[in-house]
PDB file with one MODEL, atoms N, CA, C and O in Angstrom:
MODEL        1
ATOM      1  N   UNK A   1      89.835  -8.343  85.129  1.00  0.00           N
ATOM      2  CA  UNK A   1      88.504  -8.765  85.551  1.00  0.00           C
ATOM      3  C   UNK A   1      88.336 -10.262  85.309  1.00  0.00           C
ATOM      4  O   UNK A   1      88.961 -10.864  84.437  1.00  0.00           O
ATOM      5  N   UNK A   2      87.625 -10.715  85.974  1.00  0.00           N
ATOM      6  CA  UNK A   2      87.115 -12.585  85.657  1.00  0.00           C
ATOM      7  C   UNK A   2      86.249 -12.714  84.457  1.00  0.00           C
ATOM      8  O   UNK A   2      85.741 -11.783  83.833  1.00  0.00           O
ATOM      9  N   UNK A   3      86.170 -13.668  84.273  1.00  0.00           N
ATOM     10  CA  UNK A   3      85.706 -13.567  82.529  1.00  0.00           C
ATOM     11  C   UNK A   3      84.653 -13.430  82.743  1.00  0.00           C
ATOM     12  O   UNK A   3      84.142 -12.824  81.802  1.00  0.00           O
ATOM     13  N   UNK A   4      83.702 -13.740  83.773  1.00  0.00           N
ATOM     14  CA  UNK A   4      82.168 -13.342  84.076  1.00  0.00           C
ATOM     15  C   UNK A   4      81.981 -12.351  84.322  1.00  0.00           C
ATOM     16  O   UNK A   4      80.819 -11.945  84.339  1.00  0.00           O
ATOM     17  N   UNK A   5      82.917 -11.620  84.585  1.00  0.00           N
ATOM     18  CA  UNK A   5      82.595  -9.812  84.273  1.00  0.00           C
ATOM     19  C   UNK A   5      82.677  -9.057  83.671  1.00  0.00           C
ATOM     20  O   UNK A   5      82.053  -8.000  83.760  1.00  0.00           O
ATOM     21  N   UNK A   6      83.780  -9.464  82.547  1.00  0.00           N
ATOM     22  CA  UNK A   6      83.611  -8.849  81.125  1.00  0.00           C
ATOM     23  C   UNK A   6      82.386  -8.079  80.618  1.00  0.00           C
ATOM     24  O   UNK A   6      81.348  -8.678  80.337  1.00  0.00           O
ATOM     25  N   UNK A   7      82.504  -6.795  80.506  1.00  0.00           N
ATOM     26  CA  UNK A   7      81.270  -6.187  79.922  1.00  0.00           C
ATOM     27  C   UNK A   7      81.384  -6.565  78.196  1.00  0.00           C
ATOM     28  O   UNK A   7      82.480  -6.755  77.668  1.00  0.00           O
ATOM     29  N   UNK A   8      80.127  -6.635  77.457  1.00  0.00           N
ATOM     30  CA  UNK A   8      79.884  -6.725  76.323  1.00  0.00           C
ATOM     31  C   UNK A   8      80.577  -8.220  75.933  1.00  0.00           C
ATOM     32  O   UNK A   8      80.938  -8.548  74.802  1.00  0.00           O
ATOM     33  N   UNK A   9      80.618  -8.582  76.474  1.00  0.00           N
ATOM     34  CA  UNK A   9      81.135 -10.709  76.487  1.00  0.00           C
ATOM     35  C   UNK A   9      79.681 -10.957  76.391  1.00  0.00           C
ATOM     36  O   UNK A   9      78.941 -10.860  77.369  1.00  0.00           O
ATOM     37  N   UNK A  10      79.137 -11.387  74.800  1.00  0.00           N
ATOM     38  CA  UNK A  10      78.039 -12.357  74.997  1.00  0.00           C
ATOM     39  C   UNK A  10      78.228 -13.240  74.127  1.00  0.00           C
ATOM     40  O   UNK A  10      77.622 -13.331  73.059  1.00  0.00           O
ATOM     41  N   UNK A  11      79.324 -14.150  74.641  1.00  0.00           N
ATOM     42  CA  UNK A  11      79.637 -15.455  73.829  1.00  0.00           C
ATOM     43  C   UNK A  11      79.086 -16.301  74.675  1.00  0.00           C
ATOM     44  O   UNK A  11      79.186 -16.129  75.890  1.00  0.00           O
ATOM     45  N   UNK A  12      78.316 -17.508  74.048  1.00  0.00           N
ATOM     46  CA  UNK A  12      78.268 -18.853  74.277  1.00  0.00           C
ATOM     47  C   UNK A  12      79.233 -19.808  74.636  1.00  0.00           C
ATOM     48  O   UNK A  12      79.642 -20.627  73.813  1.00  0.00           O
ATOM     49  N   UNK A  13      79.591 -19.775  75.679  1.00  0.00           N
ATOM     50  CA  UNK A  13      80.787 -20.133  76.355  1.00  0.00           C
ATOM     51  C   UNK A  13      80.951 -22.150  76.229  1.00  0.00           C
ATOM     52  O   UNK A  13      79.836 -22.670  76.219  1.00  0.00           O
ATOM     53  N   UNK A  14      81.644 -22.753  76.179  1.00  0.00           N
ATOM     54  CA  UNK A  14      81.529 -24.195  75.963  1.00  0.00           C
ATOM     55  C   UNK A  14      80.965 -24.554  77.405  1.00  0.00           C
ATOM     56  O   UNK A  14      80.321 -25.577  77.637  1.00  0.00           O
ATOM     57  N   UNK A  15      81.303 -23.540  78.383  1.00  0.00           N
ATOM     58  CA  UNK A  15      80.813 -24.620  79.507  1.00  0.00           C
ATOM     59  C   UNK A  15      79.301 -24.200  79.690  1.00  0.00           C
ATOM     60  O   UNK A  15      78.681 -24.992  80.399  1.00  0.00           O
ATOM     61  N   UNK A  16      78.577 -23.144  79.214  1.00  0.00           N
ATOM     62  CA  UNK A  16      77.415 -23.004  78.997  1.00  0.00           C
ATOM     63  C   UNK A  16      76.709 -24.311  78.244  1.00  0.00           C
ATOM     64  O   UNK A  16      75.789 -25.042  78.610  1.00  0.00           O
ATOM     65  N   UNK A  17      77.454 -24.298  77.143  1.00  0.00           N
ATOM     66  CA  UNK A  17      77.147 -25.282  76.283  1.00  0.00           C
ATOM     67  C   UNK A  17      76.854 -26.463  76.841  1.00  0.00           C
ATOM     68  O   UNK A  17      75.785 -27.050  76.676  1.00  0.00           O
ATOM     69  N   UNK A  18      78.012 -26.952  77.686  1.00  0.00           N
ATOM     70  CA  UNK A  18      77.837 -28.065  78.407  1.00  0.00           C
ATOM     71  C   UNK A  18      76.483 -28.372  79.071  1.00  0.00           C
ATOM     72  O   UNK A  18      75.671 -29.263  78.818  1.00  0.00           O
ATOM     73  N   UNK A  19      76.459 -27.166  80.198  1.00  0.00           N
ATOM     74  CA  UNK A  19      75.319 -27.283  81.042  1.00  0.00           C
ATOM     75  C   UNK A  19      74.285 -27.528  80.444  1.00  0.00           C
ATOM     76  O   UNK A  19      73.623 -28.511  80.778  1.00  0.00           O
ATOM     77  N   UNK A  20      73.900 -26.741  79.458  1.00  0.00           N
ATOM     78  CA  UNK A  20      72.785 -26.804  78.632  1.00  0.00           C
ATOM     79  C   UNK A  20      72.413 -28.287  77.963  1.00  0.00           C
ATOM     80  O   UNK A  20      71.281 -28.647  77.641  1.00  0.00           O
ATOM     81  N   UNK A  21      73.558 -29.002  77.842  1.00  0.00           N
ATOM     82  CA  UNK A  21      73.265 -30.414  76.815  1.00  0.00           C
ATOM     83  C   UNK A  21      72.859 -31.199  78.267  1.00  0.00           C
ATOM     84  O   UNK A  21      71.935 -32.011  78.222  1.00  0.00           O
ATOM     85  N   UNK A  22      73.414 -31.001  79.294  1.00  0.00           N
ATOM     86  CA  UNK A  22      73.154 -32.152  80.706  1.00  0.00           C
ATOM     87  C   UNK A  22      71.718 -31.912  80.834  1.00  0.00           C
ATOM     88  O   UNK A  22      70.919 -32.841  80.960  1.00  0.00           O
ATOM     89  N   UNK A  23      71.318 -30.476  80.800  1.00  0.00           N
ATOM     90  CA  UNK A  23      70.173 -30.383  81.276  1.00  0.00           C
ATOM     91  C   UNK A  23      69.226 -30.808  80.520  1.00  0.00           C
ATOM     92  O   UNK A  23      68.138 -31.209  80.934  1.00  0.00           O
ATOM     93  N   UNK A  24      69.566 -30.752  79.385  1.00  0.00           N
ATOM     94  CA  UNK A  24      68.471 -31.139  78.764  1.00  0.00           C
ATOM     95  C   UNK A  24      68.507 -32.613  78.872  1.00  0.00           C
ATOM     96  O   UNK A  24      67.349 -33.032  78.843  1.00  0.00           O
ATOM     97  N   UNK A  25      69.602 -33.824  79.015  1.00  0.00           N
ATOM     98  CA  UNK A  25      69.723 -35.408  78.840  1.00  0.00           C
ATOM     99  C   UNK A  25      69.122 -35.520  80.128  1.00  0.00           C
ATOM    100  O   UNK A  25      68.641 -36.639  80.310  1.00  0.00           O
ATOM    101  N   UNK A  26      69.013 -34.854  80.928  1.00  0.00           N
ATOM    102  CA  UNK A  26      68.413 -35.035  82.756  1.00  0.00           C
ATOM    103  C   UNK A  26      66.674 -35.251  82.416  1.00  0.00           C
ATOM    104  O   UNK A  26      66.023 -36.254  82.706  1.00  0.00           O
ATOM    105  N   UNK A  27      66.062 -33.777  81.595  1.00  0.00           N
ATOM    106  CA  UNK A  27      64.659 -33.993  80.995  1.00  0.00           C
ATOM    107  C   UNK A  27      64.444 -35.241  80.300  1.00  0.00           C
ATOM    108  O   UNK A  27      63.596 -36.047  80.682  1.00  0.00           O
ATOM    109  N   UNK A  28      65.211 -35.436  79.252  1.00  0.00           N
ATOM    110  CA  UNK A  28      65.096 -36.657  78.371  1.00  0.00           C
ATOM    111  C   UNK A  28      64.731 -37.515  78.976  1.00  0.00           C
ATOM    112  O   UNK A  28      63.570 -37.914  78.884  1.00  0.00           O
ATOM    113  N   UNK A  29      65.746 -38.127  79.888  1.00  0.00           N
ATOM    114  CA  UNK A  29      65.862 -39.165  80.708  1.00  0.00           C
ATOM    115  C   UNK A  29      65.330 -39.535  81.930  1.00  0.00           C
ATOM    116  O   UNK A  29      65.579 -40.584  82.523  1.00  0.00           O
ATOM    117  N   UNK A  30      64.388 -38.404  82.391  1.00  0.00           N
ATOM    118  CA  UNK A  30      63.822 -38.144  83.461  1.00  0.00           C
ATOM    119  C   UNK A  30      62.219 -38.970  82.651  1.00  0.00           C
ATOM    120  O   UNK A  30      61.678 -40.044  82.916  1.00  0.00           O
ATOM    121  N   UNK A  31      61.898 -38.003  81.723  1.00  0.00           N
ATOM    122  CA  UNK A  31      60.346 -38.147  81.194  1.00  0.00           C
ATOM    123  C   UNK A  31      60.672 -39.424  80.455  1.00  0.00           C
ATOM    124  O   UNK A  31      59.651 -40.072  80.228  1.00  0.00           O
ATOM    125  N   UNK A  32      61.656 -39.920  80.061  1.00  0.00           N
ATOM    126  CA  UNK A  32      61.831 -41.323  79.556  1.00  0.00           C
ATOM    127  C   UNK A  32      61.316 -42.521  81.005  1.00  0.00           C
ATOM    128  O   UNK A  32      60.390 -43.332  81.022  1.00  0.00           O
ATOM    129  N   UNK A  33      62.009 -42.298  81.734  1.00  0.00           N
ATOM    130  CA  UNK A  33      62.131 -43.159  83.230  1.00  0.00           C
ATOM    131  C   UNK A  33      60.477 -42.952  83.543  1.00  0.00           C
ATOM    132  O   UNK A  33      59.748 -43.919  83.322  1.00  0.00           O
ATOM    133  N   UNK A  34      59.952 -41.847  83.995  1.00  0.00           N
ATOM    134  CA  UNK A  34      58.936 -41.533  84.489  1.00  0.00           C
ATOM    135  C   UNK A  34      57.521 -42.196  83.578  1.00  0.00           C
ATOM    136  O   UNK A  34      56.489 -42.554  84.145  1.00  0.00           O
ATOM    137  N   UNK A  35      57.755 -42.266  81.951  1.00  0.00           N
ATOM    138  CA  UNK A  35      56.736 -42.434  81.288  1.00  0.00           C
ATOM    139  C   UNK A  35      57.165 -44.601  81.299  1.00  0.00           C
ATOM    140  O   UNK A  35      56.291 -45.467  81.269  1.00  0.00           O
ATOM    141  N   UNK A  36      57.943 -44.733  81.324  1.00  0.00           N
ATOM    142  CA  UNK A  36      58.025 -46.257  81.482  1.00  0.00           C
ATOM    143  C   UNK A  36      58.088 -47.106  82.471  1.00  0.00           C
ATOM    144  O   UNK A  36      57.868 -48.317  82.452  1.00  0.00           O
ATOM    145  N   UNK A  37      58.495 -46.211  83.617  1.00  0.00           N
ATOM    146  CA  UNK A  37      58.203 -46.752  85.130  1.00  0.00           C
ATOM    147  C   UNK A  37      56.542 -46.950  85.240  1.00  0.00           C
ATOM    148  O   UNK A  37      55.690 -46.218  84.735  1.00  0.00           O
ATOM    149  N   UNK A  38      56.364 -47.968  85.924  1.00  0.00           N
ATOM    150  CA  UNK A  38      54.770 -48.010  86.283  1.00  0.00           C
ATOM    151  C   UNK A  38      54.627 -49.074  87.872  1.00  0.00           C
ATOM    152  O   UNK A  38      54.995 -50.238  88.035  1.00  0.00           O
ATOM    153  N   UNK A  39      53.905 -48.049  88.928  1.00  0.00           N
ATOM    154  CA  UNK A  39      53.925 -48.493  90.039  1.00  0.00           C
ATOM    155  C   UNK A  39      53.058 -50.257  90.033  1.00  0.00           C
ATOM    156  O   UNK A  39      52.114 -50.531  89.292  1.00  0.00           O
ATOM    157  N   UNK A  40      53.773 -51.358  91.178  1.00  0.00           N
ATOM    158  CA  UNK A  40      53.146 -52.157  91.064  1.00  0.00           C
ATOM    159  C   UNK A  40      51.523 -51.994  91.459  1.00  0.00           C
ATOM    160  O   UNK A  40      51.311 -51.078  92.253  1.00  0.00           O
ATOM    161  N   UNK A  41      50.482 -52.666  91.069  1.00  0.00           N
ATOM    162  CA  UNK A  41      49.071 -52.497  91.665  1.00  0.00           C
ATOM    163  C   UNK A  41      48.475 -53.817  91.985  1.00  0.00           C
ATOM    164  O   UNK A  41      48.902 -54.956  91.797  1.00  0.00           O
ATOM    165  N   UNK A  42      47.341 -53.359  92.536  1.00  0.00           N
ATOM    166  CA  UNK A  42      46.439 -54.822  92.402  1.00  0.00           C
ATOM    167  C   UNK A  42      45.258 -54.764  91.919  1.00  0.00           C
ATOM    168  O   UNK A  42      44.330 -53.997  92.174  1.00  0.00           O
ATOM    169  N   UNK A  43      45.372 -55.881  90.990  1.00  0.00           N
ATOM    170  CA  UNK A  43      44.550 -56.054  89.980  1.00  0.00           C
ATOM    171  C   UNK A  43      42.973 -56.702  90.685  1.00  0.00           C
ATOM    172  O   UNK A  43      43.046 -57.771  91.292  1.00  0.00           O
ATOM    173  N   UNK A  44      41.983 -56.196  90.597  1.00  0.00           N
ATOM    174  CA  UNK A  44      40.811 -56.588  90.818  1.00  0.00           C
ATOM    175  C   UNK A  44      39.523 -57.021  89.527  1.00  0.00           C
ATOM    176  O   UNK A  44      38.901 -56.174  88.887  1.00  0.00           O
ATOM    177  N   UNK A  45      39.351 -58.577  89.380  1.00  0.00           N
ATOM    178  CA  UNK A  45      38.308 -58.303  89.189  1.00  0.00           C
ATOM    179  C   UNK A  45      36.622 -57.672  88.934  1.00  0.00           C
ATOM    180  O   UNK A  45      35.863 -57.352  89.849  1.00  0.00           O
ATOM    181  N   UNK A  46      36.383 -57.619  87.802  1.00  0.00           N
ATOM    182  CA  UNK A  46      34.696 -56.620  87.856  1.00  0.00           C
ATOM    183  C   UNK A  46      34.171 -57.886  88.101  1.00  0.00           C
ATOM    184  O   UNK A  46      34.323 -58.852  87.354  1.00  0.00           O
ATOM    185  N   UNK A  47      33.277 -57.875  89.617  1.00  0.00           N
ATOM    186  CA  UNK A  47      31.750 -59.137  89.432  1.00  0.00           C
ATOM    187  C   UNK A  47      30.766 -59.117  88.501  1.00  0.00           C
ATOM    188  O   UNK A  47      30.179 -58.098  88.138  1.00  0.00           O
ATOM    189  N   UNK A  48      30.495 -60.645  87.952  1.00  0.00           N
ATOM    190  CA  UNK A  48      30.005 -60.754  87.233  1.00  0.00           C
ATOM    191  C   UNK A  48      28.644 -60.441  87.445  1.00  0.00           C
ATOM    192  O   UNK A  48      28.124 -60.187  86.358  1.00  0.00           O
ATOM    193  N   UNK A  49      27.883 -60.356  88.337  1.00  0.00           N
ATOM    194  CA  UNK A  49      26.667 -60.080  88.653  1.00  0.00           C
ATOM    195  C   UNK A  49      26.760 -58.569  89.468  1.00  0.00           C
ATOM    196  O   UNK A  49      27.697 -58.528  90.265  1.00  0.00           O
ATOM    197  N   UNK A  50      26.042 -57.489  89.398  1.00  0.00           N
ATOM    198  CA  UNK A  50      25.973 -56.487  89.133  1.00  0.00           C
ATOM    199  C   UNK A  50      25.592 -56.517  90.710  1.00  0.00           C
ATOM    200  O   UNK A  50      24.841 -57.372  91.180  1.00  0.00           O
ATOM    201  N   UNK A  51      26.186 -55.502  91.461  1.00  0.00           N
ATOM    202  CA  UNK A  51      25.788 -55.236  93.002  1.00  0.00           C
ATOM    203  C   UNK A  51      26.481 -56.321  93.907  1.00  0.00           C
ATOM    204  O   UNK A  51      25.915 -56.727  94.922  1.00  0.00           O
ATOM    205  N   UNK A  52      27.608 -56.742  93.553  1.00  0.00           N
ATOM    206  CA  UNK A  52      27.986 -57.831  94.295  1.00  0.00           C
ATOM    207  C   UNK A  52      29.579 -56.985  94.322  1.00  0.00           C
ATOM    208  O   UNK A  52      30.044 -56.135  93.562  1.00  0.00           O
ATOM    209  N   UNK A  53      30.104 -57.611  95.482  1.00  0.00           N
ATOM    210  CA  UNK A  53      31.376 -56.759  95.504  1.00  0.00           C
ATOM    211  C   UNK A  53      31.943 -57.443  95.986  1.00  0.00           C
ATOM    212  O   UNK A  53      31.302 -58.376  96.468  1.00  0.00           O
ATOM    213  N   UNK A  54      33.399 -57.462  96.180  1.00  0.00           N
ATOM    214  CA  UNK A  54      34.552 -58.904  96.245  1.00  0.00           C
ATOM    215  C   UNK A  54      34.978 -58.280  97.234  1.00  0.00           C
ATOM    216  O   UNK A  54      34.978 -57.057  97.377  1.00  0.00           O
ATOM    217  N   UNK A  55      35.500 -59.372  98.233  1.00  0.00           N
ATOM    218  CA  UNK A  55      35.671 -58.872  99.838  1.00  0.00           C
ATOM    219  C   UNK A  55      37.341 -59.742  99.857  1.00  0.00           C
ATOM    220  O   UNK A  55      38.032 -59.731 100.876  1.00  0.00           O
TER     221      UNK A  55
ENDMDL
END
C-alpha cells in the first residue's frame, strides 16, 4: 500500500511538518506586509473657518 494508506499510521510525518511551518511563515508574513503596507492618500486640509470647503 502507499504510505497514505496505511491504516492506523497516525504519525506526524516531516513533510506534514513542513507544510505546516510554510503555512504558518505565509500568515506571519502576510499580516506582517498587510499591517505595514499603507496605501498612498491625499492629504486634505480641515478649513479654518467652519462651512467653508476647499475646492
Amino acid at each position: 500500500m502507499p504510505p497514505a494508506a496505511r491504516p492506523g499510521q497516525g504519525r506526524f510525518s516531516r513533510q506534514h511538518a513542513l507544510m505546516l511551518v510554510l503555512a504558518l511563515e505565509i500568515l506571519v508574513v502576510g499580516a506582517y506586509n498587510a499591517d505595514r503596507y499603507r496605501r498612498p492618500g491625499i492629504s486634505v486640509d480641515v478649513p479654518a473657518t467652519r462651512g467653508h470647503v476647499i475646492v
